[in-house]
C-alpha positions in Angstrom: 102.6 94.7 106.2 102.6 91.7 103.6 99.0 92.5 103.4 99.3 95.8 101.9 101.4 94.9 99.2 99.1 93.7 97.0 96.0 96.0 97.7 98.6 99.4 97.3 99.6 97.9 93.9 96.2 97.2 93.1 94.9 100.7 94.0 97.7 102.4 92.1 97.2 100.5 88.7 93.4 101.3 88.9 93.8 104.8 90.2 95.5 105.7 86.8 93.4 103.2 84.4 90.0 105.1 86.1 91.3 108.1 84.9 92.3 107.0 81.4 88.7 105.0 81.2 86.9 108.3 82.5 88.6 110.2 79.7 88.0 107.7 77.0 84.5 107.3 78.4 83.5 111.0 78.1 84.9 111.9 74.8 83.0 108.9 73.0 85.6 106.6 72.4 84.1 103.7 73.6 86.4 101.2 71.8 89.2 103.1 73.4 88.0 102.5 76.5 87.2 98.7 75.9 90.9 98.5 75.0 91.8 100.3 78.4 89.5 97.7 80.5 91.5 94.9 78.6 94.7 96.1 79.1 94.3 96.8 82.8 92.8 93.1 83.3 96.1 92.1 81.4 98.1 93.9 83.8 96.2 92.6 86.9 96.9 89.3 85.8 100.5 89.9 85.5 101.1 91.7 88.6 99.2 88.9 90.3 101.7 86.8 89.6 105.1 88.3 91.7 101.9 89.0 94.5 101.0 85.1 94.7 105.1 84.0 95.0 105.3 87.0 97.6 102.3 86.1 100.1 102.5 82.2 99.4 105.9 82.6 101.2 104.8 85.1 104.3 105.3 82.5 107.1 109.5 82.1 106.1 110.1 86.0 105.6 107.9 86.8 108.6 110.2 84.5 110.6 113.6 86.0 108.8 112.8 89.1 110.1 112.2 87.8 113.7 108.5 86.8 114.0 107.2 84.4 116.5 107.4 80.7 114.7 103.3 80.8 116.2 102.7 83.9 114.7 104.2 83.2 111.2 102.7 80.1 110.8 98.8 81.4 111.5 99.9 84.2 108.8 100.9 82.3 106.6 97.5 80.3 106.9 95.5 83.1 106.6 97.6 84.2 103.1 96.7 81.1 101.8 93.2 81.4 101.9 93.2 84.7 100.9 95.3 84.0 98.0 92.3 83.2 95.3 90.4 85.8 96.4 92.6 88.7 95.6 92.7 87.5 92.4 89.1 87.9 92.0 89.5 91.3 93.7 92.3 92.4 91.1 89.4 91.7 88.4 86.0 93.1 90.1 88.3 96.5 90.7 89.4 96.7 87.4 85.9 95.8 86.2 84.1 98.2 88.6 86.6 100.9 87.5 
C-alpha cells in the first residue's frame, strides 16, 4: 500500500501537466510549454519531499498498524533502496510527458 503512494501522486500530477503540455504543444506555444515542463519538474521535486519522509519511515507504521516485526523490517529495506530511484522516476515522467 506504501508503494502506491508515490506512483498514484506521480501519475496524477503528470496526467494533468500531459494535457496542459499537449495543448501548449499544438497551438505553437512552445515557450509556454517549456514553462509547463519546468513547473511540473518544480512540483516533482516538492512532492518528493513528504514521499521520501513517508517511505523512509515504512518499517515503524507498517508495525503500528500490526505488521510482522520480519515483515516490516524487509519493507522497509526494500523502501530504502528504492528511495533514489523514484526520484529519478518523478523526473524521466515529467520529462517523457
Amino acid at each position: 500500500m506504501l508503494l502506491l503512494v508515490p506512483f498514484t501522486l506521480m501519475h496524477g500530477f503528470n496526467g494533468a501537466l500531459d494535457t496542459l503540455m499537449s495543448q501548449a504543444y499544438g497551438a505553437g506555444q512552445y515557450e509556454m510549454a517549456g514553462h509547463l515542463l519546468n513547473t511540473g519538474r518544480f512540483l516533482m521535486a516538492l512532492m518528493y519531499a513528504p514521499v521520501f519522509v513517508l517511505l523512509l519511515f515504512t518499517g515503524p507504521i507498517l508495525r503500528s498498524m500490526g505488521q510482522d516485526e520480519k515483515a516490516s523490517d524487509l519493507a522497509q529495506e526494500y523502501m530504502n533502496y528504492l528511495l533514489p530511484g523514484i526520484f529519478f522516476m518523478y523526473f524521466y515522467d515529467v520529462q517523457r510527458r
